[in-house]
PAMARNU-168260 format. One line per field, with one value per residue (C-alpha): residue number from 1; x, y, z. Coordinates in steps of 0.1 Angstrom, whole numbers. Layout:
k	(NUM|...)
x	(X|...)
y	(Y|...)
z	(Z|...)
% end
This chain:
k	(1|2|3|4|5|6|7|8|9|10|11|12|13|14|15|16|17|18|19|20|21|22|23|24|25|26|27|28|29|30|31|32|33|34|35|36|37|38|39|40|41|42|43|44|45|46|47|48|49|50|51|52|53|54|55|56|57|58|59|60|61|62|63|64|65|66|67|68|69|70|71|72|73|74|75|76|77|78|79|80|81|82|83|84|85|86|87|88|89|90|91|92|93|94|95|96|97|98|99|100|101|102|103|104|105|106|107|108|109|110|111|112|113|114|115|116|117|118|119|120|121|122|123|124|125|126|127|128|129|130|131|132|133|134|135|136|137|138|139|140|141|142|143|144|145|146|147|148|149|150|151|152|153|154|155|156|157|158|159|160|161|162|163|164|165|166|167|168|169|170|171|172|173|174|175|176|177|178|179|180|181|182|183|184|185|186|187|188|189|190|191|192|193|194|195|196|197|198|199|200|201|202|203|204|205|206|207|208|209|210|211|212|213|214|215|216|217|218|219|220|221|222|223|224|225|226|227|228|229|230|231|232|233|234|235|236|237|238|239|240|241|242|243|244|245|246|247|248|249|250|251|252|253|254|255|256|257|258|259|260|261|262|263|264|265|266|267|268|269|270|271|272|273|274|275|276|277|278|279|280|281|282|283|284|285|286|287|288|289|290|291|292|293|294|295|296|297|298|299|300|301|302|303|304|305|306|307|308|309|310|311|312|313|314|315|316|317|318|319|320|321|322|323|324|325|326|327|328|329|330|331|332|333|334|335|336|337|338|339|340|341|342|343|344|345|346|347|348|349|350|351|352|353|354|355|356|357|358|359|360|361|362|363|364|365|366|367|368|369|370|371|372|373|374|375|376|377|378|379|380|381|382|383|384|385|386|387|388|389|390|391|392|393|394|395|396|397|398|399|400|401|402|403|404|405|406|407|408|409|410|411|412|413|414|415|416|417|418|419|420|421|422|423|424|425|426|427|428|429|430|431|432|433|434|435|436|437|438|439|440|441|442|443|444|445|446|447|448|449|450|451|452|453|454|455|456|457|458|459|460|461|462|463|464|465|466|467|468|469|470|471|472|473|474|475|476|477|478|479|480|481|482|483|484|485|486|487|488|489|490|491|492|493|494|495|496|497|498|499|500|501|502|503|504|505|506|507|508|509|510|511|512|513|514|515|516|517|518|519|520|521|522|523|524|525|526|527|528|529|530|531|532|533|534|535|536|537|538|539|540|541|542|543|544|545|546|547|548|549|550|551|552|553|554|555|556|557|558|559|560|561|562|563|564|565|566|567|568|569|570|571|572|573|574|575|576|577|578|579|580|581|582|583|584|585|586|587|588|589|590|591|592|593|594|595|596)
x	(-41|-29|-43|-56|-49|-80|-84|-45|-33|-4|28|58|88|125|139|129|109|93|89|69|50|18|-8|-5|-33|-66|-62|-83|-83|-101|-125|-104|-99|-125|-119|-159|-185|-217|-243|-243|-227|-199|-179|-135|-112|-74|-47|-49|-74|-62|-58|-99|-104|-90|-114|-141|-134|-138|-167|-185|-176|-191|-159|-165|-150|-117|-116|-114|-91|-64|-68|-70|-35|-20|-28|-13|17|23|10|28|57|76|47|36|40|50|85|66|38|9|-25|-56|-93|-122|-159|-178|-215|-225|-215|-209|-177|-145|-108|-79|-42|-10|12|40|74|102|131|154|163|194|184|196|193|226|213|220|250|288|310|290|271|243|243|236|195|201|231|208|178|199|208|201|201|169|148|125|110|79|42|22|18|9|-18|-31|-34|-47|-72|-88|-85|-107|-127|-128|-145|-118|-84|-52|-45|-84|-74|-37|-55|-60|-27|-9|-27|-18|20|21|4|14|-2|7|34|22|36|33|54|80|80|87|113|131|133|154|174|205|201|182|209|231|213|215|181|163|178|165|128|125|153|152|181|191|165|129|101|86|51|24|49|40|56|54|67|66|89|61|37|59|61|26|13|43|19|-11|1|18|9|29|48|68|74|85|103|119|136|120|125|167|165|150|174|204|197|195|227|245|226|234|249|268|305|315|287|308|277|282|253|256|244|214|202|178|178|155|147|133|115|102|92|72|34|9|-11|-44|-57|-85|-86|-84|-121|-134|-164|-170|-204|-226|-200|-182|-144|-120|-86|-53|-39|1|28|7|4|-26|-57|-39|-29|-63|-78|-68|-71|-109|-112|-91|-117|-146|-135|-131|-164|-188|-162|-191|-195|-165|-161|-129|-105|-111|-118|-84|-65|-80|-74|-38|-31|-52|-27|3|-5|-11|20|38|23|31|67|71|48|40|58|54|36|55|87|75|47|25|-2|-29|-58|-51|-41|-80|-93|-115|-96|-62|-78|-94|-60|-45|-77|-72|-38|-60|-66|-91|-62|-32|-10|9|47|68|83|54|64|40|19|18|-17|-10|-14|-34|-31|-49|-22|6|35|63|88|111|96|110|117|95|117|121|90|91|63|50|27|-3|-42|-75|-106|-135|-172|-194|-227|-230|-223|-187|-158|-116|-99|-64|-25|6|36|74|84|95|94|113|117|156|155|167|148|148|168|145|116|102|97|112|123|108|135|107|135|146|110|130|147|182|192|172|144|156|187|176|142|129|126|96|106|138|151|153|150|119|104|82|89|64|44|15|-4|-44|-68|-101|-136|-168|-198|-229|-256|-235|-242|-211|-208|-174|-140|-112|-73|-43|-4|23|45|36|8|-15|-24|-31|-48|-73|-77|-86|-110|-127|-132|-148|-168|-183|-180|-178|-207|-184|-193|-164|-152|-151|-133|-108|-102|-100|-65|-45|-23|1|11|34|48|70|75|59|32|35|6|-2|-7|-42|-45|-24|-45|-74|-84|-84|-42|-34|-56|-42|-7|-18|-28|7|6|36|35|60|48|51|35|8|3|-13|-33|-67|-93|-125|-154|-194|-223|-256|-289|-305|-277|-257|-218|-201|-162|-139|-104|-81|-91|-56|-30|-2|-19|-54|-67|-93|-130|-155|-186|-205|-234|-233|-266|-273)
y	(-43|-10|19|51|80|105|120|129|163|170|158|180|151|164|130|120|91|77|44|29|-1|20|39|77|85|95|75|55|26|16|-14|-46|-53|-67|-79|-68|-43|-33|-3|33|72|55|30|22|-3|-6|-26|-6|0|33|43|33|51|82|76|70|100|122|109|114|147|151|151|134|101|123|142|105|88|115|115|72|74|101|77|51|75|69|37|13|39|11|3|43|79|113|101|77|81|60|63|77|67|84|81|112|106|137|137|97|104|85|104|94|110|98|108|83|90|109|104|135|157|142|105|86|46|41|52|19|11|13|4|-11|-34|-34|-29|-54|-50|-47|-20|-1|-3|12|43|81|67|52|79|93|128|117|126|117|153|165|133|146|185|178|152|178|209|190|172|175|192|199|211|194|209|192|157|161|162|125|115|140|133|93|105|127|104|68|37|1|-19|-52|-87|-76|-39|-58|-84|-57|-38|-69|-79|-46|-45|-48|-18|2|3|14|51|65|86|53|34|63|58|19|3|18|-3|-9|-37|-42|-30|-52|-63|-40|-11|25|43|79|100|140|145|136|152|184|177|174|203|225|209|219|252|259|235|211|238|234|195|207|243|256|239|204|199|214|187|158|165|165|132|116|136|125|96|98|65|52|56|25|8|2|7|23|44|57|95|102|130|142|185|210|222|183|185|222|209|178|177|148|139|142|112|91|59|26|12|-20|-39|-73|-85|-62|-40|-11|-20|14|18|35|41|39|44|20|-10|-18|-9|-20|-55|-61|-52|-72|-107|-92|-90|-124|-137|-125|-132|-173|-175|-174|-178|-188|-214|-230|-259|-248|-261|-249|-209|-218|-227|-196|-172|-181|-179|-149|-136|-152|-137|-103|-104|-112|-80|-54|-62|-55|-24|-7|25|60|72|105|90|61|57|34|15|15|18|-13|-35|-31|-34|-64|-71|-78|-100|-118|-124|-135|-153|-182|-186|-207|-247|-262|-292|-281|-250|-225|-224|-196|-173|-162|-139|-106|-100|-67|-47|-26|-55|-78|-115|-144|-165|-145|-129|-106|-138|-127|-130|-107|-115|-108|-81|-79|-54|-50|-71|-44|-13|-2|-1|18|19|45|52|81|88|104|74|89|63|63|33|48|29|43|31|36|5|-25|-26|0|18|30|27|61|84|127|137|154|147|115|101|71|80|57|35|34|43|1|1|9|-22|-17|-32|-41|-74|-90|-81|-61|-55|-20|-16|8|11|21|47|81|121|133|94|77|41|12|2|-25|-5|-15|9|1|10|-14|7|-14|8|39|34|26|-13|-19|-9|-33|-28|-45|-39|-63|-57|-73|-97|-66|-75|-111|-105|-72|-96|-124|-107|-90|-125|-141|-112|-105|-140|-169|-158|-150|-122|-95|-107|-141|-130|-111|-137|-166|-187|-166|-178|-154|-160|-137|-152|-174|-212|-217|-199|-185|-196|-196|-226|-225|-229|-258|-273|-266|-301|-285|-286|-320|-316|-284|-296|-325|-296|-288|-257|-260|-240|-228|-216|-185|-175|-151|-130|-97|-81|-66|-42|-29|-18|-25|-6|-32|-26|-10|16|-1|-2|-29|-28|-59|-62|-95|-114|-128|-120|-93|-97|-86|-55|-34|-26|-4|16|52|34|-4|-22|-54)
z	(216|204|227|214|246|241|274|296|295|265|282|279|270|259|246|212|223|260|270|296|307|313|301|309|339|323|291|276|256|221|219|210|173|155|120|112|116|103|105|101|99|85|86|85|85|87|103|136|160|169|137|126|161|145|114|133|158|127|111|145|145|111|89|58|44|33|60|80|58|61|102|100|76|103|128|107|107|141|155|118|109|92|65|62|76|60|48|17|-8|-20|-38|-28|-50|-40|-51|-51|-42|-55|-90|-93|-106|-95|-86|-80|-70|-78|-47|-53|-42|-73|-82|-78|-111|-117|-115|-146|-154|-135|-102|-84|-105|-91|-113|-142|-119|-95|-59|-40|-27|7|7|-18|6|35|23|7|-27|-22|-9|-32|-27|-1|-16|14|31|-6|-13|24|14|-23|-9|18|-6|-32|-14|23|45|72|78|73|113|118|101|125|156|163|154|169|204|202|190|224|245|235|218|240|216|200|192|152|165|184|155|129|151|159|119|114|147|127|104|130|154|132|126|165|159|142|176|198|188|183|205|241|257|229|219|207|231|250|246|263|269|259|225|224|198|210|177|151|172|169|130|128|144|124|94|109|114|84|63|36|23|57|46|8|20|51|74|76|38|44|78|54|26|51|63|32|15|45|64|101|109|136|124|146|130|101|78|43|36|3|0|-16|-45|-40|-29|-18|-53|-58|-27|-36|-74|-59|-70|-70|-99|-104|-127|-146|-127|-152|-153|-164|-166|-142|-148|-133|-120|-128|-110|-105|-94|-99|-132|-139|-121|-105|-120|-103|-118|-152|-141|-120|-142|-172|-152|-147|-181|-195|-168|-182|-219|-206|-188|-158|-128|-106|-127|-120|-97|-69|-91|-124|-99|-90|-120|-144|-113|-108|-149|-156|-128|-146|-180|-167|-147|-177|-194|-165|-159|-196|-203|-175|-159|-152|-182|-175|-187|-207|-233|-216|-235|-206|-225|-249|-219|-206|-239|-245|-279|-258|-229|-255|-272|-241|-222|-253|-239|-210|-211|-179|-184|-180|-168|-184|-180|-165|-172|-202|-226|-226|-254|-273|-263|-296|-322|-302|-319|-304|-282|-295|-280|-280|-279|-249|-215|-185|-151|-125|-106|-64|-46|-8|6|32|29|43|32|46|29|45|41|51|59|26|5|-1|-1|-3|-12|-2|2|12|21|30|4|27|59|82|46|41|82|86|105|104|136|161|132|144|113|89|51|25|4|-25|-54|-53|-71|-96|-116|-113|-145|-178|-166|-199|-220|-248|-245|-235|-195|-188|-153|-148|-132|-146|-137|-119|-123|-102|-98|-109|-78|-76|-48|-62|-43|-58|-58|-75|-80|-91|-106|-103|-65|-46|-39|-20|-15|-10|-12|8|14|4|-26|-59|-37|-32|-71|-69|-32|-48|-71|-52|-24|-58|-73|-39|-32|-67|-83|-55|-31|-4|24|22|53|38|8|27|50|24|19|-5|-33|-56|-90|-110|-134|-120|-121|-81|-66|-34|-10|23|47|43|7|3|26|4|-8|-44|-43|-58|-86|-89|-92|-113|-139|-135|-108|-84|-50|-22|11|25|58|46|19|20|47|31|44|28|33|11|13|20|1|34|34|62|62|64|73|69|75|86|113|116|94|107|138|129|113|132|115|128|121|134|151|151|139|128)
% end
């Protein structure tokens, strides 16, 4: 169990990080994680108990559900700085109670100015994934400080410095390592010792931290109050932006390492040019809801939301006995895979046909593509959302391309009725693994979202690289209103999964009967247009699988996919906050005032 430290004095510490094997005197800790909670004033969930702390801490205080989500991704900052922090980007959804109206920014990570197709090209040919990962080159210009200052300005109720003040306490005074921390950090021991002030934080000896020790981070909680008291500008001018463009023109590796880093593009004037985007959401209709999430670059609301609709063009899903859920679930997730790895992109750079791909016209083209007797066979070829014909396609199907599985996701409620879906990330996990010397924070590697090469040789690639572009992501924050009233709010980290895994936890919610915490806890499967599905343990032990596979499905393991969070408003006007009871070692829910 993470520990959140409210109460010691600020510490004064001169080395970048401190461990120990206690808590600093006077501290005190959170209540344990618990995967559910309902009443009222409020309610959050995340992975982290000390980052829902953080939420919670706010709402107390009578910030609003903005105000919270900014403190609770702070928090995040600190306490799962390889899945998030100020160095990445992500996508923030927020239902207004006041005017019923649903917004939505765009704060993913840019290319720099001079980015061209041949970004991750040496030579004529690709680089190889991982040396592209480790390096400059993939750093993209970071939007979360922006996503946090637009969010507040338009909506909020507190300062940026106000929304700091719970992260920046935990990054002074320490949160107790877990099995999932020391997991993460041992998974990138190898690159991490290889950049002296990425070894500095996360490898004291020179290995993982042990279990139950103390991490504190006086650098970010430096960085954080020069936020607070100058706001982004200091992240996107001034020294910090000259100290993050350093490090990734010339990442600060070990030379006896041996490690090639390749230098990276991006200047101050990309940092200085940075803005978010704010956006329509994509919206569809699922029976008696109204289903909202991000637009492109994500490819979230678009590919969510066509299996929603290809769904509800075939029939009642509740209908459906657990196989035939199954089978249309995984192929409504195959055919809309197949459509977003050829159409979707940042709409900035590349004309992207969102409105035709949630038109009822196109998932009725593509929902006849469905038999209850037998499955489809990978890799499909997309359809064209322009000229919808029934069970037609463009004739050339494209390659599902490589996404970093990790991430982040927090959903919050307020007393108000306002909610934020919101996900950020850093890309995979540990993102380039390069951390700002004397900053205390990670730089994201979110540019190899970018497909290196062409997914299929001569067909048009919407997503690759390119000057000032964003890279495709499949980050789903979404928000269901029923009634105009706000329902639930669901979203989930891992790569290309966080699709099929919105998509699932929206289908067992809103269709199967499930409690949210039944949905989100449910044995996941992930199709994407490939010939096996990925599923967890759990589901192939569903007794469903062999008739599944005698339809023709064929599945590989994978330990778990996904790790959701959300949060649904009852019809008394209690909260109710979900989040995994087990998978990456638990997620943390909790409410204002607890009433059952």
């Amino acid at each position: 169990m993470r520990a959140l430290t409210r109460l010691a004095p600020p510490l004064l510490l001169t080395t970048a990080l401190v461990w120990s094997t206690a808590l600093p005197a006077g501290a005190a800790a959170p209540p344990p994680k618990a995967p559910e909670a309902v009443g009222r004033g409020g309610a959050v969930a995340t992975v982290d108990a000390d980052a829902t702390a953080a939420g919670i801490e706010v709402l107390r205080k009578g910030g609003n559900a903005v105000d919270a989500a900014v403190a609770a991704a702070a928090a995040l900052g600190v306490t799962e700085p390889y899945s998030s922090g100020i160095g990445g980007g992500g996508y923030f959804v927020y239902y207004d109670h006041a005017t019923g109206r649903v917004h939505t920014i765009d704060g993913r990570e840019t290319a720099g100015r001079t980015a061209d197709a041949g970004l991750f090209l040496e030579d004529g040919r690709p680089l190889p994934f991982a040396d592209a990962v480790t390096s400059g080159l993939s750093v993209g210009v970071p939007g979360t400080p922006a996503t946090w200052d637009a969010a507040l300005r338009q909506w909020g109720t507190r300062s940026l410095a106000q929304a700091l003040e719970p992260a920046e306490r935990i990054a002074d005074q320490g949160f107790v390592v877990d099995e999932t921390f020391r997991g993460q950090t041992a998974d990138n021991q190898a690159r991490f010792k290889d950049f002296p002030a990425t070894a500095k934080l996360y490898l004291p000896g020179g290995k993982p931290p042990e279990v139950g020790s103390v991490l504190r981070n006086p650098d970010l909680a430096a960085t954080y109050r020069l936020l607070a008291k100058d706001g982004v500008k200091a992240f996107y001018r001034g020294q910090l932006a000259e100290d993050v463009v350093n490090t990734l023109q010339h990442p600060p590796v070990d030379p006896a390492s041996g490690r090639t880093a390749r230098p990276g593009r991006i200047d101050t004037a990309d940092l200085a040019a940075y803005r978010v985007r704010d956006q329509a959401p994509t919206h569809v209709t699922h029976g008696a809801y109204d289903v909202y999430s991000m637009a492109p670059s994500s490819s979230g609301g678009t590919t969510v939301g066509e299996a929603l609709d290809i769904l509800e063009d075939g029939g009642d899903v509740s209908a459906y006995s657990g196989t035939q859920y199954y089978h249309h679930f995984l192929e409504a997730s195959r055919i809309s895979f197949a459509d977003r790895n050829r159409w979707v992109g940042d709409p900035a750079s590349v004309d992207v046909p969102t409105r035709q791909l949630l038109s009822e016209r196109y998932a009725a083209s593509r929902a006849c593509l469905i038999s209850p007797d037998h499955a489809l066979t990978s890799p499909l070829a997309p359809g064209d959302p322009r000229h919808p014909a029934d069970c037609a396609d463009t004739g050339q199907a494209v390659a599902e391309p490589y996404e970093g599985p990790n991430t982040t996701h927090l959903t919050v409620a307020d007393r108000w009725g306002n909610v934020v879906s919101y996900t950020l990330t850093i890309e995979q996990t540990g993102g380039s693994g390069i951390t700002v010397p004397g900053r205390g924070f990670l730089l994201n590697n979110e540019l190899t979202d970018f497909d290196f090469t062409p997914l299929a040789p001569g067909v048009p690639d919407p997503n690759l690289p390119g000057p000032g572009k964003r890279p495709r992501s499949s980050m789903s924050p979404t928000v269901v209103l029923r009634d105009g009233e706000p329902f639930l709010a669901t979203g989930s980290p891992g790569g290309a999964t966080i699709i099929t895994t919105t998509l699932q936890v929206l289908l067992g919610r809103l269709d199967r009967g499930l409690s949210l915490e039944q949905a989100i806890a449910a044995p996941r499967a992930s199709q994407r247009n490939t010939a096996a599905t990925q599923a967890e343990p759990a589901f192939l032990a569903l007794p469903e699988r062999a008739e599944l596979e005698a339809l023709g499905h064929a599945f590989t393991a994978v330990a778990e996919i996904g790790a959701a969070t959300g949060v649904e408003r009852l019809p008394d006007g209690r909260w109710v906050a979900a989040a995994e009871p087990v998978r990456r070692g638990g997620g943390s829910a909790a409410v204002v005032r607890p009433a059952r």
